[in-house]
Each structure stands twice: as structure tokens, then as C-alpha cells.
matplotlib code that plots the C-alpha trace (Angstrom):
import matplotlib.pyplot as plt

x = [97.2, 98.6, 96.1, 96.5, 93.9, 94.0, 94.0, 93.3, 96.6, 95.1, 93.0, 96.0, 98.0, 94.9, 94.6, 98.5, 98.6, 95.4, 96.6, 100.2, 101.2, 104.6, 103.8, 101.0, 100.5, 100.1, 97.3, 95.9, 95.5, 94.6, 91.7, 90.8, 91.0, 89.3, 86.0, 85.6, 86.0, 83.2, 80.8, 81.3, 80.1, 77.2, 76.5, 76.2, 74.4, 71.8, 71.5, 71.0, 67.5, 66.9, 67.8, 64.6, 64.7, 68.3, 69.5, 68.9, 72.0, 70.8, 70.8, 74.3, 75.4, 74.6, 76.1, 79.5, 79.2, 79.0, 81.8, 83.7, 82.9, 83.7, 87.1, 87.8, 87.3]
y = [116.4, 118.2, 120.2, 121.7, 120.6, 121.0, 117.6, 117.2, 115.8, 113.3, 111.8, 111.3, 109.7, 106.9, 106.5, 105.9, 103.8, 101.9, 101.6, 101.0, 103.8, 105.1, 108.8, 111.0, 110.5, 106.9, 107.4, 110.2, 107.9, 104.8, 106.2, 107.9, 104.5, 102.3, 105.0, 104.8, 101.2, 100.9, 103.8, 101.1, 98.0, 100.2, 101.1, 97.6, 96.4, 98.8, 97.0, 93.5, 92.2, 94.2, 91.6, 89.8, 86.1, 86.0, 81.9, 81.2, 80.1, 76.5, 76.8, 78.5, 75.3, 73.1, 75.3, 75.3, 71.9, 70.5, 73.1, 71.5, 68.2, 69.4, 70.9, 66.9, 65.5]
z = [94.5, 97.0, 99.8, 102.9, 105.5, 109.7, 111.0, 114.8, 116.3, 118.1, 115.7, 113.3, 115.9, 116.6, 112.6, 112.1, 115.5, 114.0, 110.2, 111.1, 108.7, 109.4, 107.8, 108.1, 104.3, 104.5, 108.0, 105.7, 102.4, 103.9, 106.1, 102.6, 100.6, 103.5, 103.6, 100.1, 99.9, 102.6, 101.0, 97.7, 99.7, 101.1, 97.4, 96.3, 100.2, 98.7, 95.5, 96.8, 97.3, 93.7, 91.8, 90.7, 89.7, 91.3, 92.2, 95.6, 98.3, 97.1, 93.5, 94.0, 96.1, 93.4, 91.1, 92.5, 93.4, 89.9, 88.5, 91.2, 90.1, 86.0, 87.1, 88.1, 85.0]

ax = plt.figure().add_subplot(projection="3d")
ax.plot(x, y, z, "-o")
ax.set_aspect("equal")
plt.show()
């Protein structure tokens, strides 16, 4: 989709110095990508600590550690 938008000069210059981004385009749809990725990890921080009856880090330990030990069979 293409939109016209005012962009402060400076701020795209730190975005495309930051992101590596050789266009404008590229600053512009990177910053775009990276926010949303973030407001989804925020989403699903939120969620966590809902989950009732979830395994606990120990239970998850052993877990892994006896898939580890069926993958060497």
C-alpha cells in the first residue's frame, strides 16, 4: 500500500543507521515489523501466569530430559 506520511529527517536517518536499511522503505518497514513483533510478545507476556495447572521449570527439565534420552535410542 502505498501512503504518504511526513517523517522527521532525523529520526529516519537514526532508524536506517540503527536497522542498517539502505532505503527509507526498508528503515520505514523494519521499524514497522520490529513494533509489531514486540506489541505480540507483550500480548502473549500478558497471558503468562494465566495458565492454571501449567508444568513448572522442573517438570519441563525432566521433560526434555527424557525426550533427549528417547531421541538416543
Amino acid at each position: 500500500m502505498k501512503t504518504t506520511i511526513d517523517i522527521p529527517e532525523n529520526e529516519l536517518k537514526q532508524t536506517m543507521k540503527f536497522t542498517g536499511a539502505k532505503t527509507k522503505k526498508a528503515a520505514v518497514v523494519f521499524a514497522i515489523k520490529e513494533f509489531n513483533k514486540k506489541q505480540r510478545l507483550a500480548n502473549l507476556a500478558k497471558m503468562l501466569g494465566t495458565f492454571e495447572d501449567f508444568m513448572t521449570q522442573d517438570e519441563l527439565k525432566i521433560m526434555r530430559e527424557e525426550e533427549k534420552w528417547d531421541k538416543t535410542k
